[in-house]
C-alpha positions in Angstrom: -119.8 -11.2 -8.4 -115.7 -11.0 -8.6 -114.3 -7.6 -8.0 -112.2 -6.2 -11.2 -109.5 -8.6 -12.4 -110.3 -10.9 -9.7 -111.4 -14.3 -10.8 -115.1 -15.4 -9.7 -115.5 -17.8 -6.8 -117.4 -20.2 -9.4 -114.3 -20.1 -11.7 -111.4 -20.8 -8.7 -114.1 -23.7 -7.6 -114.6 -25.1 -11.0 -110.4 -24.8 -11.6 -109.8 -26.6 -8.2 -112.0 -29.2 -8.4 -111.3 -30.7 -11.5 -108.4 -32.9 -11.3 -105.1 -31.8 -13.4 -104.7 -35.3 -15.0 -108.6 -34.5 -16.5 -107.3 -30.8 -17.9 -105.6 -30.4 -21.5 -102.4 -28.6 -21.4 -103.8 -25.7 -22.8 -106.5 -25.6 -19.9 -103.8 -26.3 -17.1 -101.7 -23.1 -18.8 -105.1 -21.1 -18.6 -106.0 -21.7 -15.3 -102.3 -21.5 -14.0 -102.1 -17.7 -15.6 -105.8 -17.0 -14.3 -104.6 -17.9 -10.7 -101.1 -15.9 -11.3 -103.0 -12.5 -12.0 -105.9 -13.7 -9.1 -103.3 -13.6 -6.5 -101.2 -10.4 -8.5 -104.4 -8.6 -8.2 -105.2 -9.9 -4.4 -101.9 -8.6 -3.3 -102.5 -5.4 -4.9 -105.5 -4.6 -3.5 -105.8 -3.8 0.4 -107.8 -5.9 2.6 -110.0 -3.0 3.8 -111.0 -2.6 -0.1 -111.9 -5.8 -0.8 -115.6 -7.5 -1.1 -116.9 -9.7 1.6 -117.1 -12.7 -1.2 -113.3 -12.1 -2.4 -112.2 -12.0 1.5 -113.6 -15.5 1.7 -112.2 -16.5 -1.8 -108.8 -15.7 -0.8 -109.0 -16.8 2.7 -109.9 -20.3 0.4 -107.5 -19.9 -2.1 -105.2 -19.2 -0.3 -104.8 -15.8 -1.6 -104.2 -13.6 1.3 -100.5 -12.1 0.6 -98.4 -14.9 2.0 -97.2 -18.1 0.4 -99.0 -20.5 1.8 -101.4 -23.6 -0.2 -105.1 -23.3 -0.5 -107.7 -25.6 1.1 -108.6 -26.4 -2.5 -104.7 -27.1 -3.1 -104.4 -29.4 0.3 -107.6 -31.3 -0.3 -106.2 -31.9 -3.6 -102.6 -33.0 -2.6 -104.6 -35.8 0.2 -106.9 -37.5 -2.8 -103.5 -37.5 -4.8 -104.9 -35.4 -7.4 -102.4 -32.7 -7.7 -99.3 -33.5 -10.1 -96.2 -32.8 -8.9 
């Protein structure tokens, strides 16, 4: 369960694993404005508030307030399957 406006653990796990040259534009553009409001909503929300599941989400993701890449994003980037 995803806290509110928070994307699901499922849904960041299905949008990372899928490579980006398998995704239409339309589903690239979805997932890129689905992760946009993710982390918008992350930041906005204090640590202290957040679930146990969305703590490990973001740790994941990447999500934790700083701009730094996600596990998903790194794991991607050494299997060659992020564009860039």
């Amino acid at each position: 369960m995803s806290d509110t406006g928070r994307q699901s653990l499922t849904d960041k796990a299905g949008a990372a694993l899928k490579p980006d040259s398998e995704k239409s534009y339309l589903e690239q553009g979805s997932d890129m404005l689905k992760g946009k409001a993710d982390s918008a909503a992350s930041s906005g929300q204090p640590q202290s508030q957040k679930s146990y599941t969305q703590e490990i989400g973001d740790a994941v993701s990447g999500n934790q307030n700083e701009n730094q890449s996600s596990l998903a994003d790194k794991a991607k980037d050494a299997l060659g399957m992020n564009k860039q």
